[in-house]
C-alpha positions as CSV (number, residue, x, y, z in Angstrom):
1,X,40.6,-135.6,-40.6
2,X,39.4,-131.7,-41.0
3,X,42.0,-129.2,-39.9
4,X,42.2,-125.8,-39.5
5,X,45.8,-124.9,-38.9
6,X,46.7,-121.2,-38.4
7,X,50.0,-119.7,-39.1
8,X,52.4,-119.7,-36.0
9,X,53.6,-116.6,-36.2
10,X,50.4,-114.7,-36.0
11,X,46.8,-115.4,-34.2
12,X,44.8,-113.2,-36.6
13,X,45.6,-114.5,-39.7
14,X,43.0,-116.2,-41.9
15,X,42.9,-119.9,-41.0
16,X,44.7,-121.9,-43.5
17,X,42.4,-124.4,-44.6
18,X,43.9,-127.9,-45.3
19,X,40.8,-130.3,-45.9
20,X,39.6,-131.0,-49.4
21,X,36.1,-129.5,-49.7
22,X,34.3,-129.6,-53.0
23,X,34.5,-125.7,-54.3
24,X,31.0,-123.8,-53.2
25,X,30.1,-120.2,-54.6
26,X,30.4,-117.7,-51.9
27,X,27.9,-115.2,-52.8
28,X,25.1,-118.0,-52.8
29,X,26.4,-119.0,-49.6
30,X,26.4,-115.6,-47.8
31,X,22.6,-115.0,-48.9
32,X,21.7,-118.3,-47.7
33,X,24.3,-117.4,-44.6
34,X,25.8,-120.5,-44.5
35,X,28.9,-122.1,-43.9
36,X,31.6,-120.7,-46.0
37,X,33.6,-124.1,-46.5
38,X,31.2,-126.7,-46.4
39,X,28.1,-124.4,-47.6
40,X,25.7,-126.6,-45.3
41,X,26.4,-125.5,-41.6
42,X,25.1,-121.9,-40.1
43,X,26.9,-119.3,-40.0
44,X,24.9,-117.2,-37.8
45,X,23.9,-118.3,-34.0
46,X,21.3,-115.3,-34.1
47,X,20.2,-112.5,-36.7
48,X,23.0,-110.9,-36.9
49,X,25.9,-112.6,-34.3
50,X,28.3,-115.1,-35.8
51,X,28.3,-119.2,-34.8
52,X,31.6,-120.2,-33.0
53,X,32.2,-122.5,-35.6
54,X,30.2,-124.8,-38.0
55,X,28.3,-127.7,-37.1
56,X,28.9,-129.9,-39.9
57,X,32.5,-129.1,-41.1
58,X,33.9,-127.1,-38.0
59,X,35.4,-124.6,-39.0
60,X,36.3,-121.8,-36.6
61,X,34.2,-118.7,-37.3
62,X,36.9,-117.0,-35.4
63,X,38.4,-115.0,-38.6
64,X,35.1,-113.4,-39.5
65,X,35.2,-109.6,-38.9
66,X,32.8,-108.4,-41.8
67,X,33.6,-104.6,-39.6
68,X,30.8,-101.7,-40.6
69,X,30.8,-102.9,-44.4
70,X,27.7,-104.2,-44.3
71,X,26.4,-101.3,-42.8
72,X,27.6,-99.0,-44.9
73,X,26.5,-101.1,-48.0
74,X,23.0,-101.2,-46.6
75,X,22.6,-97.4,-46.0
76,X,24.0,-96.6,-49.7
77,X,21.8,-99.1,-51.5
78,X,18.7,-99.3,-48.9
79,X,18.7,-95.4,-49.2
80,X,19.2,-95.5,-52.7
81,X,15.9,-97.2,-53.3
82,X,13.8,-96.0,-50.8
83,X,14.9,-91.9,-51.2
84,X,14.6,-92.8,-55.3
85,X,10.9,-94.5,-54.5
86,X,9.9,-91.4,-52.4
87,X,10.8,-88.6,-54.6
88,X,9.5,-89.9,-57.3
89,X,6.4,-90.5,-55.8
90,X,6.2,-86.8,-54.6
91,X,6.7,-85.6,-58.1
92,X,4.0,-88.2,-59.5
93,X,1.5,-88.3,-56.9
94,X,1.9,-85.3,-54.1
95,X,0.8,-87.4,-51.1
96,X,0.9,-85.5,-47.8
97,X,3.0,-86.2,-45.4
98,X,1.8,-88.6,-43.4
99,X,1.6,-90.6,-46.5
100,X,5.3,-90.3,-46.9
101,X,5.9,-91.6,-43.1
102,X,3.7,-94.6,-43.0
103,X,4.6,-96.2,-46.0
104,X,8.6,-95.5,-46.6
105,X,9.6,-95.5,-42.6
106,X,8.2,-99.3,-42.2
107,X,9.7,-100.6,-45.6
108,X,13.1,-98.6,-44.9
109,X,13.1,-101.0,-41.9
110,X,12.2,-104.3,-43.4
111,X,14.5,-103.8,-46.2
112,X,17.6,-102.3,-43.7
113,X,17.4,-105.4,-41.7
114,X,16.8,-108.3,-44.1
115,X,19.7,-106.8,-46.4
116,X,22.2,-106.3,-43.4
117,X,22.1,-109.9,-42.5
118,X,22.8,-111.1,-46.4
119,X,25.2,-108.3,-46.7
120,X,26.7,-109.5,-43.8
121,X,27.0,-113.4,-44.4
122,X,28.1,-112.8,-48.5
123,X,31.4,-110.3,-46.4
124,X,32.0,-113.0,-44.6
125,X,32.1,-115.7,-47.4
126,X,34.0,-113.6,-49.4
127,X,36.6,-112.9,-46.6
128,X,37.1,-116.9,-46.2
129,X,37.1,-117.2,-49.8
130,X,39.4,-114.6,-50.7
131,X,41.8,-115.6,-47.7
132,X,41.5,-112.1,-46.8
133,X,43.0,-111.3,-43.1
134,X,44.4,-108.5,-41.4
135,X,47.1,-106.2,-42.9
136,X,50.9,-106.7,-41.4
137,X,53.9,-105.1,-41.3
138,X,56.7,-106.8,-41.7
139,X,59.6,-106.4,-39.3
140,X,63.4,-106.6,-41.1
């Protein structure tokens, strides 16, 4: 029988995971977005919003909180590239301006969006991998 007990004296703590699943690699599974236990159910319902819970293993989606790092990953290595790419094309080449606009604005967009959703799914993996929940303080 799969379980997914949480701890009783908190609701947002990571689920403690009591079925035997064969090991998976987390980054593998977060590219592919797909379940972090099992590695064969979705993890997303959409492009970017998180399943309830898995639809082969079942396990509640209800701990993933990936927050704005994905976000913030995106913008440092998505700008990275594309600012790199387009200065170094100005020094080479000197295209005008327009140049500039048509071809980095499109692939800025492309790239942003298909590297937020793997960004996204490989937090998330991690997260359940790492059994990383919210900080507590402890009351004596």
């Amino acid at each position: 029988m799969i379980q997914d007990d949480r701890k009783p004296d908190s609701e947002s703590a990571a689920p403690v995971d009591q079925a035997i699943w064969p090991p998976i690699e987390p980054i593998a599974a977060g590219l592919k977005g797909t379940c972090p236990r099992c590695g064969e159910g979705k993890l997303f319902s959409g492009f970017l919003d998180i399943g309830k819970n898995c639809g082969v293993c079942g396990l509640d989606y209800s701990f993933a909180d990936a927050g704005d790092g994905p976000a913030v990953f995106v913008i440092l290595i998505i700008g990275f590239i594309v600012v790199g790419l387009a200065l170094w094309m100005e020094v080479s080449v000197n295209p005008p301006l327009w140049v500039h606009f048509i071809m980095w604005i499109p692939l800025t967009i492309v790239l942003s969006l298909t590297a937020l959703r793997m960004i996204k799914g490989v937090l998330i993996t991690l997260q359940y991998s790492n059994k990383a929940s919210e900080g507590r303080i402890d009351r004596v």
